[in-house]
N, C-alpha and C positions, 0 to 999 in steps of 0.2 A: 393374339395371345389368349391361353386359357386361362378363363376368370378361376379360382381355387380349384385348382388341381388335384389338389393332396386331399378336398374336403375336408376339413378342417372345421367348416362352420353349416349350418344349416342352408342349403340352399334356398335361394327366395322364389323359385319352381317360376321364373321369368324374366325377361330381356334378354340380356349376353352372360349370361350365366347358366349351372347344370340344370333343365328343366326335366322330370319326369311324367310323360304321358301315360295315361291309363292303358294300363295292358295287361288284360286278363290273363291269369294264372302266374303271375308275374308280381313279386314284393320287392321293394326298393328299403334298405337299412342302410343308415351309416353306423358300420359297424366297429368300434373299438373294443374289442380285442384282437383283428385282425390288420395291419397297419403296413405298410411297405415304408414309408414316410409319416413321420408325425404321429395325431393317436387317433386317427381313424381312416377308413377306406368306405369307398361304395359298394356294397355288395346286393345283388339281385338273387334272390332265391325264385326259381321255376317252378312247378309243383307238377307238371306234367297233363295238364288239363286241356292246355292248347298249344297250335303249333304255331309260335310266332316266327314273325323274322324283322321285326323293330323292336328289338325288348325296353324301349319304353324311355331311357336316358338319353339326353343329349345334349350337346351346347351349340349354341350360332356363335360364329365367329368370323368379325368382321380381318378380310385379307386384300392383299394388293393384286390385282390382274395381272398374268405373265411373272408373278414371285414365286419361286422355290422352296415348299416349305418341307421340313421335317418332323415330324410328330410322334414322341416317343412315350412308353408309359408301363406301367406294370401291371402285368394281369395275374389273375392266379382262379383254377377251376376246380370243384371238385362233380364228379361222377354225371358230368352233360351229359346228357345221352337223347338222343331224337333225330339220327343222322346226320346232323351237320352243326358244329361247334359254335362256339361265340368268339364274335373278336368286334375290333372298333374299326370305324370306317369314315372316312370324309367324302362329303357326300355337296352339292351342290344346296344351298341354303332352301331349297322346298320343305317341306315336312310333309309330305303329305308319299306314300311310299312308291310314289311315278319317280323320285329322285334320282338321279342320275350319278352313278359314284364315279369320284374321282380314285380312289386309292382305297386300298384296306389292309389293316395287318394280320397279322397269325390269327389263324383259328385254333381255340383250347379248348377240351375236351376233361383233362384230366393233368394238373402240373403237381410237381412235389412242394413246390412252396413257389411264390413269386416268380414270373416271368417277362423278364424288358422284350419289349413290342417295340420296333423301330420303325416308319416306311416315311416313303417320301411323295412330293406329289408339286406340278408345277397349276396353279390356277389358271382358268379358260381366261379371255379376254372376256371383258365386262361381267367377270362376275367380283361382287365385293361382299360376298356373306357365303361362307358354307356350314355344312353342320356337321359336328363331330359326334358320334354316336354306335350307342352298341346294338347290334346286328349281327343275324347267322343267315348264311347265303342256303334256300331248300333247292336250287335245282330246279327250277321250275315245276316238277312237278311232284318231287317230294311234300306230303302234309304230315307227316311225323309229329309227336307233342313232344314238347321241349320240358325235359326236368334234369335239377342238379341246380350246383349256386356257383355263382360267376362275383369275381373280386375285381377292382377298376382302383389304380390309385397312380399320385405324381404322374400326371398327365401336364404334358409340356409341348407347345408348337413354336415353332423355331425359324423366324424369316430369313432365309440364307441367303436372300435378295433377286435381281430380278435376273434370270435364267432364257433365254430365249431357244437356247438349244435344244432343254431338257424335256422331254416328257412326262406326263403323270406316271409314274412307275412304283413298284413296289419294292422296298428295302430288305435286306436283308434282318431280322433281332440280332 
């Protein structure tokens, strides 16, 4: 389950809750006047100085091996620009950027207001920690610099139980 969601409180930047890594060119606010849910959201502002593709937020989140999960949330972007968009990703509990994804949702560039992000995704065997986190996929060999501000809010994951048919796939929003 995701620890605060909606942000609401200040995250404590450790354990099983939202952590923010250092990541140049890259500012982390919880921003209230911008809100999907409640009275504040995560917002990342880029400045365009480097080309990342961790941008630096994330949560560990402990799950069950062989369970079906769905992980839904609302984005909203203005003016990304660097070749290749931001969206959120579940990713095998590394942190370190050899990680190996399981699943990821929409890429946004540019929305009018608020946008639901749904995808779904079934856990490897033996794994009991993945990380949810925002990331833009360069294509190997795209280094573009990434600027524009990216919005993250009610983020929800969802054990729809234990699946053995299903693969890791990606959901429709």
């Amino acid at each position: 389950q995701i620890n605060k969601g909606i942000f609401e409180a200040e995250p404590p930047n450790m354990g099983f809750d939202w952590t923010w890594g250092v990541a140049q060119g890259a500012v982390l606010i919880l921003e209230q006047s911008v809100a999907q849910e409640g009275r504040r959201s995560a917002r990342i502002d880029f400045d365009g100085t480097e080309s990342l593709v961790f941008a630096g937020l994330q949560q560990l989140v402990p799950v069950e091996p062989g369970h079906h999960y769905r992980l839904t949330s609302y984005l909203r972007a203005e003016r990304i620009k660097g070749g290749a968009g931001i969206r959120l990703e579940v990713a095998y509990s590394r942190i370190d950027e050899f990680a190996q994804p399981l699943a990821h949702g929409r890429e946004v560039f540019q929305t009018l207001s608020w946008a639901r992000d749904s995808f779904e995704f079934t856990v490897p065997p033996k794994t009991y920690l993945v990380a949810v986190r925002v990331r833009r996929d360069l294509g190997g060999t795209l280094k573009s610099k990434l600027s524009g501000v990216f919005w993250l809010d009610n983020v929800v994951l969802r054990d729809m139980g234990s699946s053995p048919s299903r693969g890791g796939q990606r959901g429709e929003p």
